[in-house]
N, C-alpha and C positions, 0 to 999 in steps of 0.2 A: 074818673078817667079823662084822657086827653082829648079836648075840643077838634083838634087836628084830623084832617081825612088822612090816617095813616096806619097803615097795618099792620106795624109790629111795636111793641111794647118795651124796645130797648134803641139807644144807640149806640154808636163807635166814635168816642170821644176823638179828637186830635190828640195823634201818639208822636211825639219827636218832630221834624220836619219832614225826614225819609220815610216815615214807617207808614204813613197814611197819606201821601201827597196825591196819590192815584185811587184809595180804594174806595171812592163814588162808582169809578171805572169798572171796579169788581161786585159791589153790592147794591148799588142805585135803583137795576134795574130788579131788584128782586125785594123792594120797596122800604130796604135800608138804611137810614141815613145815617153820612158820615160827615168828617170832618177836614177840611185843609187847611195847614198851617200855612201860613202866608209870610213867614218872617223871611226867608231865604229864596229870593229873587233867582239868584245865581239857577238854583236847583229848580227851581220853575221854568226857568228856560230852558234849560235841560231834558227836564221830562216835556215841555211840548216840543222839543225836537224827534224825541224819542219816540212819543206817540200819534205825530202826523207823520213821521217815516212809517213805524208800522202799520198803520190804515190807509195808507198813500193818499196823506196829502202835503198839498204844497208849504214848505215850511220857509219861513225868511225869519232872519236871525233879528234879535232887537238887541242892537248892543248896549254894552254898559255904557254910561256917560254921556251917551243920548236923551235929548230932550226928555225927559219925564220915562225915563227907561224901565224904572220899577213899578209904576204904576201901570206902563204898557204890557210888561210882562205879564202881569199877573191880569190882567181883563183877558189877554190873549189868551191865555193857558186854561182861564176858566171858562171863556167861551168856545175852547177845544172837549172841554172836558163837558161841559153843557150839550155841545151839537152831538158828542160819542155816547152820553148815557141816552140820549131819544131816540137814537139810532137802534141800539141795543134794547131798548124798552120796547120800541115799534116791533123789531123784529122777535122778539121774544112773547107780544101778543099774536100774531101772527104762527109762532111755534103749533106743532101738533098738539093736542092732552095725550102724550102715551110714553112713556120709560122716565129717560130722565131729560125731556127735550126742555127747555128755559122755562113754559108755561105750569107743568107740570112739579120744578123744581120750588117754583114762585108761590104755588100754594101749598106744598107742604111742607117750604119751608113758614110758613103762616103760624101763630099761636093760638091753642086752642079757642076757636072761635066762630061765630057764627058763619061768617066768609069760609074758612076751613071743613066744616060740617056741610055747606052747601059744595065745596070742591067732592069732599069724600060721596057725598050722594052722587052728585055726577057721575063717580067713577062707575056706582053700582048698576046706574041706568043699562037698558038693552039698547045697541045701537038703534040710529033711524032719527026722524026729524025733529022730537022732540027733544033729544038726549042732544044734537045739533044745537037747538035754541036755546038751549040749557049753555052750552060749553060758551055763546054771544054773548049772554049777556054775565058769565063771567070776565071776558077778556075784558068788558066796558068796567067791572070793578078794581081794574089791574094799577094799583099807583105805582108811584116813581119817588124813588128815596132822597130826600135831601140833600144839596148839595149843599154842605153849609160851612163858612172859613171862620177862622180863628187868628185874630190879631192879638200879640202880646201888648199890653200898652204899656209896659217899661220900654220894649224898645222899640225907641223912639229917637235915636240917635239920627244926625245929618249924615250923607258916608261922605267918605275923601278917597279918592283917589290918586293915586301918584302923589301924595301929599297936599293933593288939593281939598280944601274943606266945603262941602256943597252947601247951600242957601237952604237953611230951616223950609222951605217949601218942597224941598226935597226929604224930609226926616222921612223914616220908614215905616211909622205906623199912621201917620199922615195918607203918604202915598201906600200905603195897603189898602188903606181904605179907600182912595180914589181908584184907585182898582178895580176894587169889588164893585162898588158904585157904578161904576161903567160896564161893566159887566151886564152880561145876557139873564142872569143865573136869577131866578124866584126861590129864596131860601133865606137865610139865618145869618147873621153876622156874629162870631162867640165872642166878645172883648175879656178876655182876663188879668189878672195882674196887676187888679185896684183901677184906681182913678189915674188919667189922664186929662187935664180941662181942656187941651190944645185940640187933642184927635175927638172928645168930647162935642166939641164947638164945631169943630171941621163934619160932622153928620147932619146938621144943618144944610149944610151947601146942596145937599142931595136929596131930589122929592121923592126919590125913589122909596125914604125910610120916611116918609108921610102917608096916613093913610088918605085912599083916595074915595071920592062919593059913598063910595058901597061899605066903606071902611075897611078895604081890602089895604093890606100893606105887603108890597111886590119882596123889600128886604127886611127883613125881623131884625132887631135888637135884642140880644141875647147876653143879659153878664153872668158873670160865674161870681161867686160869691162863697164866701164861709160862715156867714150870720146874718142874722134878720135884719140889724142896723144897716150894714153897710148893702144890703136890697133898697132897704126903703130909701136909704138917701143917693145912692145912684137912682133911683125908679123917678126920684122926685125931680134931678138934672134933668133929665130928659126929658121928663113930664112938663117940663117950665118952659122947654122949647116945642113942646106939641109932636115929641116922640113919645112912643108908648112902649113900653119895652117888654116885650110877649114872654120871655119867660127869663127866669132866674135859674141856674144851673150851681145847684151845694154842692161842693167838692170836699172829701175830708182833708183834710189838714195835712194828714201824713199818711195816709192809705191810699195810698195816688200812686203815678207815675213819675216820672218826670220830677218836675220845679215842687217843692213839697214847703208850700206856705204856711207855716205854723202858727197854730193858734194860740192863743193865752191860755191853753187849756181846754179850750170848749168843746164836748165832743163833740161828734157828728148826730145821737139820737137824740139829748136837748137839744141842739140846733133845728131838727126837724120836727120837733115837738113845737116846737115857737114857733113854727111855720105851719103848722097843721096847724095849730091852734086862731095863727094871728094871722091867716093868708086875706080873710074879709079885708082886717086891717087893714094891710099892704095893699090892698085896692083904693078904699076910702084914702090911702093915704097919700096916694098918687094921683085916683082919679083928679080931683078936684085941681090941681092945677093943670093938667092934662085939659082939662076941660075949659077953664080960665084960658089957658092958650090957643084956642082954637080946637083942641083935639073934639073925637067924634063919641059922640052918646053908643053908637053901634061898636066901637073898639072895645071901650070900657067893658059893654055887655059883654064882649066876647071873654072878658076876663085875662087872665095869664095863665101860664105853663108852670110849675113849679118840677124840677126832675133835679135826681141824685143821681151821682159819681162817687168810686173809688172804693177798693177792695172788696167789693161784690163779686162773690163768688159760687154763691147756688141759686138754684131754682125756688129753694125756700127762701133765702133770705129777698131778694130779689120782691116777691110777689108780698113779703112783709113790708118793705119798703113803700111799694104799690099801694097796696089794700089797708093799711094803719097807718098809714102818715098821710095819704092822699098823692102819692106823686102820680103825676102824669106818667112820665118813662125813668128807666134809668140807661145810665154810663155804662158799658162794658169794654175795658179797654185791656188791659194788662194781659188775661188769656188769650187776646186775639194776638197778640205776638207768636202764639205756639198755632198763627192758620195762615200759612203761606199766599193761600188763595186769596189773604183779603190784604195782607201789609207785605211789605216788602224786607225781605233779611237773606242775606246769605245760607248758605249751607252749612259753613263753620259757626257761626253765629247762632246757629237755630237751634245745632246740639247742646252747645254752652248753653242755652235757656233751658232746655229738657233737664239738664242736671242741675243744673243750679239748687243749690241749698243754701238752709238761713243764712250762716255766713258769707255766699256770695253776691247776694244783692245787698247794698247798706248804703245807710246815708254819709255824703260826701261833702267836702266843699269843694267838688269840681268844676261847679257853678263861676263862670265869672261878674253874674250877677248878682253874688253875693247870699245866695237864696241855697237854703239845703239843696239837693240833688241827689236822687235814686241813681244806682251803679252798681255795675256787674264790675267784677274786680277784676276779672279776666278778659276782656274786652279786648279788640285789636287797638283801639283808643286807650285805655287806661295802662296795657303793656307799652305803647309808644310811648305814652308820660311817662313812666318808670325808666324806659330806656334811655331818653334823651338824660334823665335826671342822672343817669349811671356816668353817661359819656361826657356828664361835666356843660351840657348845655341845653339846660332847663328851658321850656316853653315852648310853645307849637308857631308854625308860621303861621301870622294874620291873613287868611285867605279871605275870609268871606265879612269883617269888621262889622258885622249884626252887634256886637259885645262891646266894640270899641267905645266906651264912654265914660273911661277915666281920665282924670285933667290933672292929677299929681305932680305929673312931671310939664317939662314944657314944649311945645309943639303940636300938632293935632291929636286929639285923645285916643289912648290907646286900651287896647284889652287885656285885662289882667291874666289873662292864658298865654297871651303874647309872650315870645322869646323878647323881645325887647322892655317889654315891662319888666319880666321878671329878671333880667341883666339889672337893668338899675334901683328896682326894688330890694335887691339881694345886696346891690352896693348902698342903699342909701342903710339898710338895717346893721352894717356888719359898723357904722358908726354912732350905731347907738348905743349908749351906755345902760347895759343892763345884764342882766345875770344869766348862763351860761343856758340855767333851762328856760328862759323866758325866749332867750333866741331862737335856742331850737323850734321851742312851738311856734315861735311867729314866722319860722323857714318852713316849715311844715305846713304852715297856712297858704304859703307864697304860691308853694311848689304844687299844691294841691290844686291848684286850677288847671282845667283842662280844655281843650278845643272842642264847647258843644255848638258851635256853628255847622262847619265843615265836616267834621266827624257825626253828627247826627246822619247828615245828608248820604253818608256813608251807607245807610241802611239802603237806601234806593239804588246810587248809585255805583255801589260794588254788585247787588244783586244781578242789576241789570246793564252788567257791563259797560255803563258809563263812563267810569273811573275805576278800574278794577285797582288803584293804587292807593285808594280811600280807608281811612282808618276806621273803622265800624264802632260808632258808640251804644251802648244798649243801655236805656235807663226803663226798667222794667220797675212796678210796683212791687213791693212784698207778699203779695198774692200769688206771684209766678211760680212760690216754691211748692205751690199745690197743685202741682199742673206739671206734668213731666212726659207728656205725650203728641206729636205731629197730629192735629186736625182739621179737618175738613169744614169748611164755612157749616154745610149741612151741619157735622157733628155740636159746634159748638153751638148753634144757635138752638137744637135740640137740650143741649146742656141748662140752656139757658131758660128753656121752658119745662125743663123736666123731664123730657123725651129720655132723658140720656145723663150718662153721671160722668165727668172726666176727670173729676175730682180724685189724685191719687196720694194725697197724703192724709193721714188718719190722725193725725194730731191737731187739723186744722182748728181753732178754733171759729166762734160766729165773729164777723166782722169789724162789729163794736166791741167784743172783745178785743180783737187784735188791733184795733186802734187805740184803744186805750194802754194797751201794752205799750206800743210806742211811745203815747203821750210822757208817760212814765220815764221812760227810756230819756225822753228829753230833758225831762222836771228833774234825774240825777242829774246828767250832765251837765243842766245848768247851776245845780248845788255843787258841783264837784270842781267850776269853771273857776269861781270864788276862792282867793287867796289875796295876801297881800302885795303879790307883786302884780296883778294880770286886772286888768279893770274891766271889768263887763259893763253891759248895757242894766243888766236885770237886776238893779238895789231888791235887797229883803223884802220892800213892799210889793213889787212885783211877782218875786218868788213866790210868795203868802196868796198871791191873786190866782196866779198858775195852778198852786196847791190846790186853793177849794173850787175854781172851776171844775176841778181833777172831781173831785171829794163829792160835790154836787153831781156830778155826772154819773158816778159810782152809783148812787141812794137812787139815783133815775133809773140808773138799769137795774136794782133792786128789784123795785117796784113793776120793772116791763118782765121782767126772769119770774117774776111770781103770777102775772098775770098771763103771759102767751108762750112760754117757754115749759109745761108742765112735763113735759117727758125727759128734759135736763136739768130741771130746777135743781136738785141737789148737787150735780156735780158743778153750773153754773156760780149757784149763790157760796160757793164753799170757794173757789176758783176769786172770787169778785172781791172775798174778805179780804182773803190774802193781796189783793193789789192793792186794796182799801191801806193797810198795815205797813206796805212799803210806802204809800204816799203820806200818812201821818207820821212813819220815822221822820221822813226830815221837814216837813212842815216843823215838828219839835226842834227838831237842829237848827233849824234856820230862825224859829221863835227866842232860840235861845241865847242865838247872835247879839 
């Protein structure tokens, strides 16, 4: 279990930029930790306008294009959001124990646990002094949920203004980071999205992420990661500069939200097999230049965090995740879309999630990043892309340039969702010489990019009347479609323990199931992408690598379906052939090339 003083066994990954900008706001003080995306400035400013008007306090605007503007926003916004969760913490120890007053909601919402068994005894006590001293030295067990941010480290782009190109000392993941750094806030840095060595180097600057005498370290260093390799040679970056990086966060591949960074195949339960197995390792394999560089013998001891993310969906899988693999915590992110109280989504929007079936969440290329992307096909965002594309003028305006960092054409880089990229990418393709269906799909390609800057932000800022003119993006995992009900933080975190089932569709399969589904999903597509006219990335040897990652992973869940799955075993391992048999078709097909 987690070395961590903290009292729940899950957390609230970073959902979009709008969907979780505020909800520390909402669950912090009831010792849940969340996450903020840090990529959209614009929307930070926003929301601290939004939230020292409603607490009345004094707000002064930090404009764009002022001195280090993005770096100010985001320390201001986090040490708004810092001074409002202690606030709410204080006053919520402070609360009665009786109905549903803060105190009261704070331990039941608790997972079965020794802390929760001393609340319920409380309750039974007769009043009078002891039952008094009893309820004290609860409140002094009361923690406060993480506030912790999440820097993309692709983007990294400098912004422009009016056509102005700003000084690399301005690039955005740079200045997220000096942000955060300056910042009030004791919590977690998430870097995802591979390596970056600029934003890498630039945490150096900051003793904030050193630890200090006690070996206390005030900002953690947190990557997210999809395999054992690329932990350990990030762990070792850091470690060479005498950062220690407290936990690794496994994402699966394609059972996520959002940005869906595909693996070669690998599942998610080998992956965390090689990390149960090899987590010693990853210590021994880090410490020693950690240690080489100054780092401290008391960090080392304290070890790291290992935690899973993505299509986690019950109280049983969850606790197999825990309890067999060794994780610390895991991700719960994608149901929390269907809990108003904790993210932000409109009314219109909330219904579209409740209905939502297989078909309308799928993977896109609406990414201007180039990166798969989860999408609701009915979205006020994805109907805007269709309709512009109707009226003959394709592409969204570049509001918020987070995306802008293609160099194609000439003049400052622009974003491939851009109406202006897609104007002259459509004219540079209509003079290429090639065959009538090779066009179509590469117009198909063009046209397919969408505004998830601006329209992500949409989630916050339509809900809470911001910009009610905001095009609402929803990029929900494929887990959503088992979930067709409005609830309550209580409800789902109950869900989440077992308390409660909200689970409403009955064909769901187990997770690694339904990842590997996908994987599949991929492994034709990229057999079917192969022709002589279209040139892919993925030559035959690739293909053949994808295949038996696949094929290996399969024989693993074999072997886990026979050992801790006894009351599904048969319908499971019957269920696993059959994927087995679609992925050795065309491994043959592709062998045969």
């Amino acid at each position: 279990m987690s070395k961590k003083n903290t009292s729940h066994t899950f957390q609230i990954p970073v959902m979009g930029t709008g969907f979780s900008i505020d909800t520390p706001l909402k669950v912090a003080k009831y010792g849940i930790s969340s996450v903020i995306s840090l990529v959209d400035d614009t929307l930070i400013e926003q929301m601290r306008k939004y939230h020292s008007i409603k607490n009345n306090i004094t707000y002064e605007s930090i404009k764009k294009g002022s001195r280090g503007w993005r770096e100010r926003r985001i320390t201001a916004y986090l040490n708004l959001v810092d001074e409002l969760v202690k606030k709410e913490s204080k006053e919520l120890k402070k609360s009665p124990f009786s109905g549903e007053s803060g105190i009261s909601t704070y331990f039941q919402l608790l997972p079965d646990s020794e802390l929760r068994s001393e609340y319920l005894r409380m309750k039974k006590m007769p009043e009078g002094r002891k039952k008094r001293e009893f309820q004290d030295e609860l409140r002094k067990k009361v923690s406060v949920g993480s506030i912790d941010v999440n820097i993309m480290t692709k983007l990294d782009i400098s912004p422009a203004i009016r056509g102005k190109l700003f000084d690399s000392e301005y690039s955005e993941a740079v200045a997220a980071l000096k942000g955060y750094a300056d910042s009030n806030l004791h919590s977690s840095m998430i870097l995802s999205a591979g390596m970056n060595p600029r934003l890498f180097s630039a945490v150096e600057q900051y003793r904030d992420f050193f630890p200090d005498q006690l070996g206390r370290i005030k900002k953690k260093i947190v990557i997210k990661v999809s395999d054992f390799r690329s932990a350990l040679i990030q762990g070792r970056i850091f470690a060479r500069k005498g950062i220690w990086v407290s936990e690794y966060r496994i994402e699966s591949g394609l059972n996520c939200g959002g940005h869906a960074f595909v693996s070669k195949g690998q599942l998610l339960g080998p992956v965390l097999e090689e990390f149960r197995k090899g987590k010693d390792k990853l210590i021994e394999g880090i410490a020693g230049a950690f240690l080489k560089s100054g780092g401290s013998e008391d960090v080392v001891s304290k070890g790291i965090e290992i935690t899973v993310q993505g299509g986690i969906g019950t109280a049983e899988e969850d606790t197999f995740l825990r309890e067999h693999y060794g994780m610390d915590k895991t991700g719960w992110g994608t149901p929390f879309l269907l809990v108003p109280e904790v993210i932000n989504i409109d009314g219109r929007h909330l219904e579209k999630l409740k209905k939502a079936g297989d078909t309308d969440v799928y993977l896109s290329h609406a990414s201007p990043l180039g990166v798969l992307f989860w999408n609701l096909r009915d979205s006020a965002s994805e109907l805007k892309r269709k309709y512009r594309i109707s009226m003959g003028r394709p592409g969204a305006p570049c509001v918020s340039r987070h995306a802008a960092f293609n160099t194609e054409f000439p003049g400052i880089p622009l974003c491939m969702a851009s109406r202006v990229y897609q104007k002259m990418k459509l004219a540079a393709l209509k003079l290429e010489k090639i065959s009538p269906e090779l066009y179509d799909k590469k117009k198909r390609r063009i046209l397919a990019k969408s505004c998830i800057c601006h329209d992500l932000a949409g989630a916050a800022t339509k809900a809470l009347g911001i910009d009610r003119g905001a095009q609402t993006a929803l990029t929900p995992g494929p887990n959503i479609v088992n979930f067709s009900r409005v609830s309550s933080l209580r409800e789902m975190v109950d869900h989440i323990y077992g308390r409660l089932n909200l689970i409403t569709s009955r064909k769901r399969p187990h997770m690694f199931i339904r990842e590997l589904e996908l994987y599949i999903e991929q492994f034709k597509n990229r057999y079917n992408d192969i022709s002589p006219e279209v040139v892919v990335e993925e030559s035959n040897k690739q293909l053949l690598e994808f295949g038996n990652n696949l094929l290996e992973g399969i024989n693993y869940y074999g072997d886990l379906i026979d050992k801790y799955f006894e009351k599904k075993r048969v319908r499971m391992k019957k269920y696993l052939e059959s994927l087995k048999r679609e992925v050795l078709l065309i491994t043959r097909k592709v062998n045969a090339q």
